[in-house]
Each structure stands twice: as C-alpha cells, then as structure tokens.
C-alpha positions in Angstrom: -347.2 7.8 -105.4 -349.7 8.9 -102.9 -350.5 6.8 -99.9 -354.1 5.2 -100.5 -354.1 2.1 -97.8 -351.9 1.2 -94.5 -351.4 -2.3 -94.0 -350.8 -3.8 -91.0 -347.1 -3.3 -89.8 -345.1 -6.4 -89.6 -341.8 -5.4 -86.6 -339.7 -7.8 -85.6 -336.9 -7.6 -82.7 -333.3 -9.1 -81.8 -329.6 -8.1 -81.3 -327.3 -6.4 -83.9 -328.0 -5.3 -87.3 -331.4 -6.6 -89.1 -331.6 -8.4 -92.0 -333.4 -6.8 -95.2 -336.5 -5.3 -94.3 -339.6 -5.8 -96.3 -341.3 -3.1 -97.3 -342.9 -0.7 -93.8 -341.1 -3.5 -92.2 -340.2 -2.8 -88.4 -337.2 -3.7 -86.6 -335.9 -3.0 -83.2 -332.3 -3.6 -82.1 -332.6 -4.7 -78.5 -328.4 -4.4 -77.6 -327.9 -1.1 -79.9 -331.5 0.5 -79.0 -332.2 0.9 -82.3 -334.9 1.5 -85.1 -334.7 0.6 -88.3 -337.7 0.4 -90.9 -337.4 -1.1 -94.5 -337.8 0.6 -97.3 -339.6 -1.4 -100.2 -338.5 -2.6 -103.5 -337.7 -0.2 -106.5 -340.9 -1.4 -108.1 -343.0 -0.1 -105.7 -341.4 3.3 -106.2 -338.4 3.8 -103.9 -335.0 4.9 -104.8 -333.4 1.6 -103.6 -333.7 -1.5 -101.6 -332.0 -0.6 -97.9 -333.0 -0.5 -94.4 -333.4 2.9 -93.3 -332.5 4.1 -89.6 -334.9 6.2 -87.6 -333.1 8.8 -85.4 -333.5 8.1 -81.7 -331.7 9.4 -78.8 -329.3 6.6 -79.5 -328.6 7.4 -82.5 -324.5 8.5 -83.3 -325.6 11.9 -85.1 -322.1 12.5 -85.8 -321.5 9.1 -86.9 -324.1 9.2 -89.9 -323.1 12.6 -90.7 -319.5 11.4 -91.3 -320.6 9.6 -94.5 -321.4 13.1 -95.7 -318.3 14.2 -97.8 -318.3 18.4 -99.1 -318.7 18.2 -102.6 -315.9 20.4 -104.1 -316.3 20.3 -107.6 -312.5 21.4 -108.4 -311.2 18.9 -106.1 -311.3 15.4 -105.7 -310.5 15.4 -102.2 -312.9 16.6 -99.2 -313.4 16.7 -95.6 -315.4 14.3 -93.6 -318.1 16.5 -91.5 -316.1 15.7 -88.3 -312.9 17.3 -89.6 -314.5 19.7 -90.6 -316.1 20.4 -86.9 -312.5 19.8 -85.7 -311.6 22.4 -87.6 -314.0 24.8 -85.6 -313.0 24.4 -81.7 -314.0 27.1 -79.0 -312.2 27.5 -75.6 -315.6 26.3 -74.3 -314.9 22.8 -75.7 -312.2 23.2 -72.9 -314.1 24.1 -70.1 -314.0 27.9 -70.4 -317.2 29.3 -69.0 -317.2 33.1 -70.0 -319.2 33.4 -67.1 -316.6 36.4 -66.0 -316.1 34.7 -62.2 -314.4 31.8 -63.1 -311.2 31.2 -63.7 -310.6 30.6 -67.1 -306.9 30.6 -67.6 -306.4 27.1 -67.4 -309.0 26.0 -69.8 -307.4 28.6 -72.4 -304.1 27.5 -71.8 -305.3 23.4 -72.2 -306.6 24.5 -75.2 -303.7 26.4 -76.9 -301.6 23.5 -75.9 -304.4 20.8 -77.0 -304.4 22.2 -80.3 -301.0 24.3 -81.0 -297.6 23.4 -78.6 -295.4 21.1 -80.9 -297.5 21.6 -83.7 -296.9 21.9 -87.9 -298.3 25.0 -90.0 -300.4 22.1 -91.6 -302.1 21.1 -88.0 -303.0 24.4 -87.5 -306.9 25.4 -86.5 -308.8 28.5 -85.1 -309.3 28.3 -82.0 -312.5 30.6 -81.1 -313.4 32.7 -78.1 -317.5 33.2 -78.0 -319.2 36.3 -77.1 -318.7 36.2 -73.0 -316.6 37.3 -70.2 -313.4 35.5 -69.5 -311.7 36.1 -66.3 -307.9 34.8 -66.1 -305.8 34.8 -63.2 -303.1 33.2 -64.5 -300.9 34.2 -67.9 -301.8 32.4 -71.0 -298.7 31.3 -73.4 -298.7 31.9 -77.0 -296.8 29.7 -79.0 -296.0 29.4 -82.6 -299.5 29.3 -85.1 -301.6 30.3 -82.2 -304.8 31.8 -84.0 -307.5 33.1 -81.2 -310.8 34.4 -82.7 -313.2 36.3 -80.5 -316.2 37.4 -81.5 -315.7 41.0 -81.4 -314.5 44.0 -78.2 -317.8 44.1 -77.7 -319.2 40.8 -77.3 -315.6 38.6 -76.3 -313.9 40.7 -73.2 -310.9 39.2 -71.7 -309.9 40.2 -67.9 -306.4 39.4 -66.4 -307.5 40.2 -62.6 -304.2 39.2 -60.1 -305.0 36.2 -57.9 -303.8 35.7 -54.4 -300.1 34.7 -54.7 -299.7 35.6 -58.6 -297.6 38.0 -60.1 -299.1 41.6 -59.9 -297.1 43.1 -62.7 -297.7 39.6 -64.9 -298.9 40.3 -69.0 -302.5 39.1 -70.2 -300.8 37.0 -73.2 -297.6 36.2 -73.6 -295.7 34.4 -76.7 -293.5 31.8 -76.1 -291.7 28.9 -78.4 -292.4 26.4 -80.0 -290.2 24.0 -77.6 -291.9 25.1 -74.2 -293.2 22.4 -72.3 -296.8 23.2 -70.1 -295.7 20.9 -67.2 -296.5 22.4 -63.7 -295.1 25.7 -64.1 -294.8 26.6 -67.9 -291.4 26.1 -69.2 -289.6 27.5 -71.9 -286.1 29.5 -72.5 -285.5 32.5 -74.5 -281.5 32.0 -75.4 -282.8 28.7 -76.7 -284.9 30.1 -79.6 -284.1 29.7 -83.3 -285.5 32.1 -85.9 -287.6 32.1 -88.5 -286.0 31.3 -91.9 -283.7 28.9 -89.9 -283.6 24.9 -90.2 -284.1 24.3 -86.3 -287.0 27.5 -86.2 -289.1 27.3 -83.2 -289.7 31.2 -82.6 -293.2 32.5 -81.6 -294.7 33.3 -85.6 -297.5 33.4 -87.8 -300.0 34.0 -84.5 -303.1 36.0 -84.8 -305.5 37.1 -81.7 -308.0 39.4 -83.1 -311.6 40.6 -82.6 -311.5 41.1 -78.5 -311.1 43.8 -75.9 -308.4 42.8 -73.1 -308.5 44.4 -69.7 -305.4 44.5 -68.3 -306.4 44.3 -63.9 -303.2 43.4 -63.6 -300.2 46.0 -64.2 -298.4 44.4 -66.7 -298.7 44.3 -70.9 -301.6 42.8 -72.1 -299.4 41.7 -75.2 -295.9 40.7 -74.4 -294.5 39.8 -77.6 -291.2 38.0 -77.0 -289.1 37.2 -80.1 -292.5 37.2 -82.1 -292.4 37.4 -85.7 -295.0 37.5 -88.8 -297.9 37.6 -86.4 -300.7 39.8 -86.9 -302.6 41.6 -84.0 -306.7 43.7 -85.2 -309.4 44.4 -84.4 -308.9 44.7 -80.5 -309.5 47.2 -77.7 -306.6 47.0 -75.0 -307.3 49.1 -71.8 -306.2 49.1 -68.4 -306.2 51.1 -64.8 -303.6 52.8 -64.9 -303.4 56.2 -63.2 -302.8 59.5 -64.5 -301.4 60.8 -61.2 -297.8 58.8 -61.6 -294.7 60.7 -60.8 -292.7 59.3 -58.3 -290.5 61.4 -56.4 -286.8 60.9 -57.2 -285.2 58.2 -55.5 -288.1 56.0 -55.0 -288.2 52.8 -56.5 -290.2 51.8 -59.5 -293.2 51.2 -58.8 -295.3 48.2 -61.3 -297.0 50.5 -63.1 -294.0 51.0 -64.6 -294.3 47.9 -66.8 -298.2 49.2 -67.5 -297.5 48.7 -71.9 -300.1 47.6 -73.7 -298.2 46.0 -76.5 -294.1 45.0 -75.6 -292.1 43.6 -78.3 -288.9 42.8 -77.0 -286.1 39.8 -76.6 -285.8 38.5 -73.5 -282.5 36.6 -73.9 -282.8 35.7 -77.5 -281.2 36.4 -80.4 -284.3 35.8 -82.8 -285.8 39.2 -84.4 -289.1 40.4 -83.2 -289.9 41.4 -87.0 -292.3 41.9 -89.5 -295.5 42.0 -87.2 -298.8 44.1 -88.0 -300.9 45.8 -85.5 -304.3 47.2 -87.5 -307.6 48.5 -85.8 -306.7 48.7 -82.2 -308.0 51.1 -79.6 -305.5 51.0 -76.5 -306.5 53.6 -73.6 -305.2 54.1 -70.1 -301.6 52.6 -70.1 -298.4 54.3 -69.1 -297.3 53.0 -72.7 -299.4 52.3 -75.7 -296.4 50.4 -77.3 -292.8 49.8 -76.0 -290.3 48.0 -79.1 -287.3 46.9 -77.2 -283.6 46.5 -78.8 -282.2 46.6 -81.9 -283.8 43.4 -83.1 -287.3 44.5 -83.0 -287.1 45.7 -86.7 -289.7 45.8 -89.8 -293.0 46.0 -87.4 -296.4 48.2 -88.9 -298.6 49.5 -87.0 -301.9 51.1 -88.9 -304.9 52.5 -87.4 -304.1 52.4 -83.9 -305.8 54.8 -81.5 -303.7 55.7 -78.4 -305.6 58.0 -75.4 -305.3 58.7 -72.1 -301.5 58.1 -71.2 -298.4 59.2 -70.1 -296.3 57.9 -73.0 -297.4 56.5 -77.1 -294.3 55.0 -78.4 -291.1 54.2 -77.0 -288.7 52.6 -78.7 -285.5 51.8 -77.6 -284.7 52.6 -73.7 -282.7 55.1 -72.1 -279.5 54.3 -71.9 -279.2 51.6 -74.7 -277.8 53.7 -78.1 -279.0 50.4 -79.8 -283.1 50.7 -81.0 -285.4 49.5 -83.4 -285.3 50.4 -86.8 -287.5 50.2 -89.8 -290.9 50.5 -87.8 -293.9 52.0 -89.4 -296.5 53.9 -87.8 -299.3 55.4 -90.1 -302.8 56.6 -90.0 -302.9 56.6 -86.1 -304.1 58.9 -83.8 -302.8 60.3 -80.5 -305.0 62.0 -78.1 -304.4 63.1 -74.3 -300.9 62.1 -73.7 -298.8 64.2 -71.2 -295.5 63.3 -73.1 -294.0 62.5 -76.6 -296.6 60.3 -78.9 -293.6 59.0 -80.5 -290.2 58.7 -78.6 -286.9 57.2 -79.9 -283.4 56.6 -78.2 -281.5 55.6 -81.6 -282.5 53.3 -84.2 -282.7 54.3 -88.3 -285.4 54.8 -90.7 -288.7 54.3 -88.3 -291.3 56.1 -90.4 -294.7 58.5 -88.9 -296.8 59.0 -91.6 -300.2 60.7 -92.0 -301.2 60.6 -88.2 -302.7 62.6 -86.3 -301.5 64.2 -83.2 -304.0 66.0 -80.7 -303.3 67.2 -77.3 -299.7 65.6 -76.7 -297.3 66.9 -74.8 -298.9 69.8 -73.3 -299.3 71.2 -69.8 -302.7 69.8 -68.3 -304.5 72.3 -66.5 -307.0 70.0 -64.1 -308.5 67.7 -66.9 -307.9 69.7 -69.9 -304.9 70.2 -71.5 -303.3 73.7 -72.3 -302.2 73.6 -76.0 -300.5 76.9 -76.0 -298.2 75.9 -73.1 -295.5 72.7 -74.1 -294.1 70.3 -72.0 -292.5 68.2 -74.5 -292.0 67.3 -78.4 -294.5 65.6 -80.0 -291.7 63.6 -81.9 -288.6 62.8 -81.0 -286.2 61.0 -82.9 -282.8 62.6 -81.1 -280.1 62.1 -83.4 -280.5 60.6 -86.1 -280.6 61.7 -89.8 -282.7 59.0 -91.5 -285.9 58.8 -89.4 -288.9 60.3 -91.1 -292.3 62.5 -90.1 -294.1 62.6 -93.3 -297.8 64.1 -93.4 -298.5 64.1 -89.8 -300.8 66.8 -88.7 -300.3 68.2 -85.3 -303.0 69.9 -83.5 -300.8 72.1 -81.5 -298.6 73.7 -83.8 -300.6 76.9 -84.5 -300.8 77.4 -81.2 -297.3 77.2 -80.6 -296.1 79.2 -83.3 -297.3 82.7 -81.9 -296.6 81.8 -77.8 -295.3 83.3 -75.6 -291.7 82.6 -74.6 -292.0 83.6 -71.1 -294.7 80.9 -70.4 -292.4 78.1 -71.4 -289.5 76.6 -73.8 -290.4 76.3 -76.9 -290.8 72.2 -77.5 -290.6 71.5 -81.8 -293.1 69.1 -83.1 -290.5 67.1 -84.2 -287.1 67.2 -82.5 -283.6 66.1 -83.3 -282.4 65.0 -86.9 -285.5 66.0 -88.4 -286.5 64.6 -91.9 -290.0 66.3 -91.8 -292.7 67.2 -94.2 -295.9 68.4 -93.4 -298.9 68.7 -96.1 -301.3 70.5 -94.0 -302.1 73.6 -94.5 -301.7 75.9 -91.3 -303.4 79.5 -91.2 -303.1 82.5 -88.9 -304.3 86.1 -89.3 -302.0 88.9 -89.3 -303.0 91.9 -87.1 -302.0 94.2 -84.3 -300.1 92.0 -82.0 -298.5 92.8 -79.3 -295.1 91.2 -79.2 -293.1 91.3 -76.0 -289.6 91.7 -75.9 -287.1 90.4 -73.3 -283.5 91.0 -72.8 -280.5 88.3 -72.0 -281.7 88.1 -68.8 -285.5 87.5 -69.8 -286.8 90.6 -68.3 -289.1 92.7 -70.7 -288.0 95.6 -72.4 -290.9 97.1 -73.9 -294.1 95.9 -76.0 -294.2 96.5 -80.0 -297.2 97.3 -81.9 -296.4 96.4 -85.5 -299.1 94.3 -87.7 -297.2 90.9 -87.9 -297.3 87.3 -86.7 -294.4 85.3 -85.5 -293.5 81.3 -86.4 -291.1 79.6 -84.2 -289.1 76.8 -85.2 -286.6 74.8 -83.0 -282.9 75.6 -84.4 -280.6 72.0 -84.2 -277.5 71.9 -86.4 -277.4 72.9 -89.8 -281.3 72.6 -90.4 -282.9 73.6 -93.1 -286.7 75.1 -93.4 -289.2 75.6 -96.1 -291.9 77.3 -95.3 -294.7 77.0 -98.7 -297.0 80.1 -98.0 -299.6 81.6 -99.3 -300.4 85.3 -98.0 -303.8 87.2 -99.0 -304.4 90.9 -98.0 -306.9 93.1 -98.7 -308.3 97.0 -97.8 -311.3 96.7 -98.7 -311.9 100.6 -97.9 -315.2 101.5 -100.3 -313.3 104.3 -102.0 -310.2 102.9 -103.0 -309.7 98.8 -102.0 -306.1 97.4 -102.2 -305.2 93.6 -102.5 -302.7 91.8 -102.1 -301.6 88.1 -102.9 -298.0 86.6 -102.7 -297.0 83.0 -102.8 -293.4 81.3 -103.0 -291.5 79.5 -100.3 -288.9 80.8 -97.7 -286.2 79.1 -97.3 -284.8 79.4 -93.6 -280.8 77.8 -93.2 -279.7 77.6 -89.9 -275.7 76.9 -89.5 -274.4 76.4 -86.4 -271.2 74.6 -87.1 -269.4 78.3 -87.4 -268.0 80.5 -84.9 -270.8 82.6 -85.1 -274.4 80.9 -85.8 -275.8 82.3 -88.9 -279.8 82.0 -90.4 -279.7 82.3 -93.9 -282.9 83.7 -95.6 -284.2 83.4 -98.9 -288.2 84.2 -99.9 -288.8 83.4 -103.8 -292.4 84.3 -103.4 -293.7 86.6 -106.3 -296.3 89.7 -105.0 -299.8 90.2 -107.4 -301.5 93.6 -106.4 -303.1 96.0 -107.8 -301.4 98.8 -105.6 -298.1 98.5 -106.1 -297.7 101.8 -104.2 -299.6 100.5 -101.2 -296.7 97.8 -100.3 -294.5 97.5 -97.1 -290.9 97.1 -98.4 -290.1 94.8 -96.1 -293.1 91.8 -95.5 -290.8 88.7 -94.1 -287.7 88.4 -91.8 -286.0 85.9 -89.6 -284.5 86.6 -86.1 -282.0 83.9 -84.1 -283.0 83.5 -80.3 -279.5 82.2 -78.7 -280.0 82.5 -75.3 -279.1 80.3 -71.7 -282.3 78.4 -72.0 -283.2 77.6 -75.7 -282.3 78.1 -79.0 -285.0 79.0 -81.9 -285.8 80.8 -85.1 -288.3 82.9 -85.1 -289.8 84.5 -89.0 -291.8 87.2 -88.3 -295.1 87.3 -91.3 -295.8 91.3 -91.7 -298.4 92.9 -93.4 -298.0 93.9 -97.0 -300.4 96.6 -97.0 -299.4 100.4 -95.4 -302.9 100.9 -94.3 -304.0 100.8 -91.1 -307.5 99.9 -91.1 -310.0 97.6 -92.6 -307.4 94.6 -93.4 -308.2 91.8 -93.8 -305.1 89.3 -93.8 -304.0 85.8 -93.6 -301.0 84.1 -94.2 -301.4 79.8 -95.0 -298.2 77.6 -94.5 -297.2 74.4 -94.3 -293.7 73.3 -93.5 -290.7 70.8 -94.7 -287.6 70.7 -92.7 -284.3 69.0 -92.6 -281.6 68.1 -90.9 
C-alpha cells in the first residue's frame, strides 16, 4: 500500500523494553540506548503485530543475527550464525599483525593453543592466516588437528628470523603432542607419546598447514615433523639462505647449516610412527636438504609434486651410520634441479618407490654457476644395498651425456646405484658416427685412438645385474644411385656375474635386421666389453654401424633401459 499521508509521530521514552507500539509509534530506551518503532496492525497491511528495532551503534549486531538459523533442508539441525563465525578464526583475532616487524610468534602460538592443545577431532576449526607478512622469532608448536590456512605463497609469507638470545638453528613449525602444556617454556616429551590407533593416542595427526610460503632466516627446518602421522602438508613454497659454498674442511665441527632441512620427519625419543603423511605442491629452494626421513619408523609417507632446486642434497633417508631407514616412502611426479649430490639418497630401508620424476642437473661437477653434465660427481640414485627399492619411469637428464664420456675426465657414477630394481620408459637417442674412442691401458695411460663408426653406453657393473637394453636402430645410405637402409629392433640382454672366479658379461641381442641390402651389413653390429680396473668397474656395449659404407649415413640408435639386481 503506497504511503499517501504522515501523521504526526507519537514517541514515547523510559527504561527497558517498550510496551506494544502503535502503529509509527516511537520509543526510546533511555538505559539500553535504544530505538524501537511499532509496526501497525495486520489490518493495515503488515505482516504482524511487533515492535521493530532500528539499528543504532548500540545495537548487538551479532546478537540479532544469532536468531538467524542456516536453513539446511536435509537436516534438522543448524548452526547459529555465531558458531558459524567461530568456526572461521584468523591469527589476527589473536593479535597477529602481519605487519612483517612484529613479532608474531606468540599470537600464533595463543591461538593454536586457544583453539587446538587438549582438544577432540570434533572441536576442531581452521584456523586462517590472511594475506600479510608474519615475522616469528620464536618456534610455533603443532599439536594434534592443527589446521593452518593461509591465503596463498604469494599473499601469506611466514619468516622465522633468530631473535637475540634464541636458538639459531631452531625450525619455523614444529609438531608436538597432544599432552604438551604451553606454560612458560613449552613443554612436552617425546618417550611419552602414544600412537595413533592406540587407546591412550596423543601423537601429533591429522594436521594440515597449506597455502603459504615459509622463509626459513633461521638455519633450522621449517617443518620438523616429530612423530607426525596422517597429516597433510600443499600448496607451500619453503625457502631459505642457505649457501652453496659449504664444505667444511675435515675435522671442523658442524657447523648449523647442517640442520638447514626443509621438511624433517623423524622421532625424537618416541616410539610412535611418523607415517602415512602427504606432501603435494610444494616448491622448496635453497636448503642443504629438501627432505631428511629419520629412522626406521618414518614409514608409508607420499610425496607428489614437489619441486627441489638449488641444494646440496634432495632426499636423505636414513643417516650414515644407522643400517635401520625408512621404508615404504613414495616419491612421484617431482622434479630435481641444481643439486650438487644425489636427488635421492638411502642408507637401508625396503621398498621406497621413485616414480615418473624428473631429474635435471644432479650430481654433476659445477663449473662456476653452471653445471657440467658430461662430468659426474655422484649417482643420481642411490639405494646401496638393497634388492626391493624401486626407480620406475624416472627420466634423467644426464644420462645421454654420460653414456659416451670420457673415462679419463671422471668415474663413471650410474643413475641409479646399488640393488637396482630400475625401469626407464624414456626413450634415449644418440647418432652413430666417426667417433674417436680412446683407449687406456691398466695403468690409465692412452694407447692409441680408434676410428670405427660406433657409440658406446656405459652401465655401472654391481653383482649379478642384469640389463635390457629395448632399441631401435635406423640406418640409411641415401647415396642417389644406389640407397641402402637399414632397421633393427629387439632387446639386448646384458648379464653381468661377478660371483665367479672370473667375472663374466653374458650377451644376448634378439633384435631381427629389415634391409633391403642384405649384402651391405656389418657382421658384427653390437658387442659388450667388461672394464675391471683399480678404480671402477663398468660395462660398456658398443652400438656399430650396420651399413659397410662410408659416407652419407645417416644413423641413430633409440634405447631405453630396465635393469636388475
């Protein structure tokens, strides 16, 4: 009904609430400040007969709002809108400022105890970080359900920065149990932790910190993940400062920067597992580690998509010394770029898994800034002795490199060295032509050059290994007058035995020759040699031409590899 006339307004004023209003009614609430109008009878047209508050700055928004319920048609039950803004709490509601000069570690650590320490999976909340910069001198404990939202690396950036009188070699986060107590210095002990799948469980699980970038200032891990299990780590950047110049001189002591690892999953003390944890879309640059897993409890972990760059060392697991390691890990789809030793080291441990990743400039000599790929300084992959770990579709950038270098530069390092269960499903290609292979004698010196159309392969020779080399070799003359080709594929089957008197390579090549010169062939197109000597043992198969002729060739030979201990 349209508004035709205004009356004069009747108000009336006192304490408490008012009575029914009459229609445009006015009242003011003198001790609750107040304002409440009337809102007519249902004959004059409004919904119902009520006295309608008008907002003020006194008004209790959050007060009203909490008569709103969510209407869920499939369940009875709803929130109230202030649960529901309970649900959503930021550091900031702790007195975080993001400002990147304050301190923030105690407001993160008020909050994560607030909200978290002695808590049931059915209390548990997300506790956000908003886009800012958040410095923290101190560490921040992690306990049990701990789920820390940032806004993305881009927008939410963590610094640990040392403070005067703090630990210099102290991690960013690190998990702790569900029993620790935050009074004055944190409390907590290790030997004292029950694990998951347990009546008395109180180990650090089901956490999640995702979508952030964490600068380690300090030199310690920026995830220390003590007895941590079913937690899941994305969508992070973790970098640091370390520097590439580290090599202490023997007998020095270790310096901090030895404890420079990004992520550490170990037991300090316990017993529980640190199990079944997923690392996803994570860039980690400029650590002496990407990843350290620690003892033989540190079992069942995936890591997918990670990208490790600029460092001395990708995976460790296990430590020297300790025959006990990890097992059952899973690293796939990662990629490992500029790292002056192995991507992937073990010292033990059973049925840890590399799969489809990709390995670029590891383990080479580094000329100023760049590396030398035709030059190793150590395996890509090394899984020392131990039949049932696996390299399964990894793709290594220096392998066609190092399959025609030259032995007097340096030892041959495999791409993947000890008990080797290896396959690898990319296809590698090198042109056969006039090479000039050097020969040396026992002693190393050079006894002359060869010129002979071939390629060589090297392969690193352990005990009673097995390799299949798949090929595919195209030739062609394609002299005007009378062209020759040439096609053979098969697999050549290389068995190394070193377990008799004298070591033995036996060689087998299956492959079937199409030509249309038959006359034109080499008899002999594949062959095998065993380097024994004082500093490295190898097989070498040496990829010949098929075609007599001597000019206008036009030959490659594609391989990919499977070998096994």
């Amino acid at each position: 009904m349209a508004i035709v006339q205004i009356s004069r307004i009747q108000h009336r004023r006192g304490t408490g609430e008012p009575p029914q209003l009459a229609s445009g009614e006015i009242a003011w609430s003198l001790d609750n400040q107040k304002l409440y109008i009337g809102s007519g009878s249902v004959s004059e047209g409004a919904p119902a007969v009520a006295n309608i508050e008008v907002l003020t700055e006194k008004t209790d928004i959050l007060d009203l709002a909490n008569q709103y319920a969510f209407r869920n048609l499939l369940n009875t039950t709803a929130l109230t809108f202030q649960q529901k803004l309970d649900q959503n709490v930021t550091v900031l509601d702790f007195g975080a400022q993001g400002d990147g000069v304050t301190n923030d570690a105690p407001a993160f650590q008020a909050a994560i105890d607030t909200l978290y320490l002695n808590s049931t999976p059915d209390e548990k909340m997300v506790l956000r970080v908003p886009a800012g910069e958040y410095k923290l001198n101190d560490v921040v404990y992690i306990p049990p359900f701990v789920s820390l939202v940032g806004d993305g690396v881009e927008n939410t950036i963590i610094n640990g920065v040392a403070a005067v009188g703090t630990d210099d070699d102290a991690p960013v986060f690190r998990t702790v149990t569900g029993a620790a107590q935050p009074s004055g210095p944190y409390l907590f002990d290790e030997a004292d932790t029950q694990e998951v799948d347990t009546a008395q469980v109180n180990q650090a699980r089901h956490i999640e910190i995702s979508g952030m970038t964490i600068n380690q200032g300090r030199q310690g891990s920026a995830l220390y993940l003590d007895q941590c299990a079913r937690s899941v780590f994305r969508d992070l950047y973790l970098t640091s400062e370390w520097q590439d110049d580290w090599n202490p001189a023997p007998g020095d002591p270790t310096p901090v920067e030895a404890n420079s690892i990004a992520i550490l999953l170990k037991n300090s003390g316990g017993i529980a597992p640190c199990k079944e944890n997923v690392f996803e879309n994570i860039v980690i640059h400029d650590f002496l580690t990407g990843t350290q897993i620690l003892h033989d409890y540190a079992n069942y972990n995936t890591f997918r998509s990670i990208q490790y760059k600029y460092m001395k060392n990708g995976i460790i697991l296990g430590d020297q010394g300790n025959s006990y390691a990890p097992s059952h890990n899973h690293f796939e789809g990662c990629t490992f770029d500029l790292i002056s030793n192995e991507a992937i080291k073990t010292f033990g441990g059973e049925y840890n898994i590399s799969s489809n990743n990709k390995f670029l400039n590891v383990g080479v000599l580094w000329n100023a800034t760049l590396p030398d790929l035709s030059t190793p300084q150590t395996d890509v992959i090394d899984f020392v002795d131990t039949y049932t770990n696996q390299s399964i579709n990894d793709y290594f950038q220096r392998f066609v490199q190092l399959a025609t270098y030259d032995p007097s530069n340096a030892e041959y390092k495999p791409e993947v060295n000890g008990r080797v269960d290896y396959t690898n499903q990319y296809r590698n290609e090198t042109t056969i032509g006039y090479t000039l292979i050097q020969e040396f004698d026992v002693d190393g010196f050079p006894i002359g050059v060869l010129g002979e159309r071939k390629e060589v392969v090297n392969f690193a020779a352990i005990p009673n290994q097995t390799i299949y080399v798949d090929y595919l070799y195209v030739g062609s003359d394609d002299t005007p007058a009378d062209p020759v080709y040439h096609r053979k594929e098969g697999t050549i089957k290389i068995h190394y035995h070193s377990d008799r008197d004298t070591p033995e390579v036996i060689f087998e090549d299956n492959g079937a020759i199409q030509t249309n010169k038959t006359e034109n062939l080499n008899e002999t197109d594949f062959s095998v040699e065993l380097v024994d000597d004082s500093t490295e043992r190898r097989i070498i198969l040496y990829c010949k031409s098929l075609i007599s002729s001597e000019v206008n060739f036009q030959d490659t030979f594609t391989y990919k590899v499977r070998i096994k201990s």
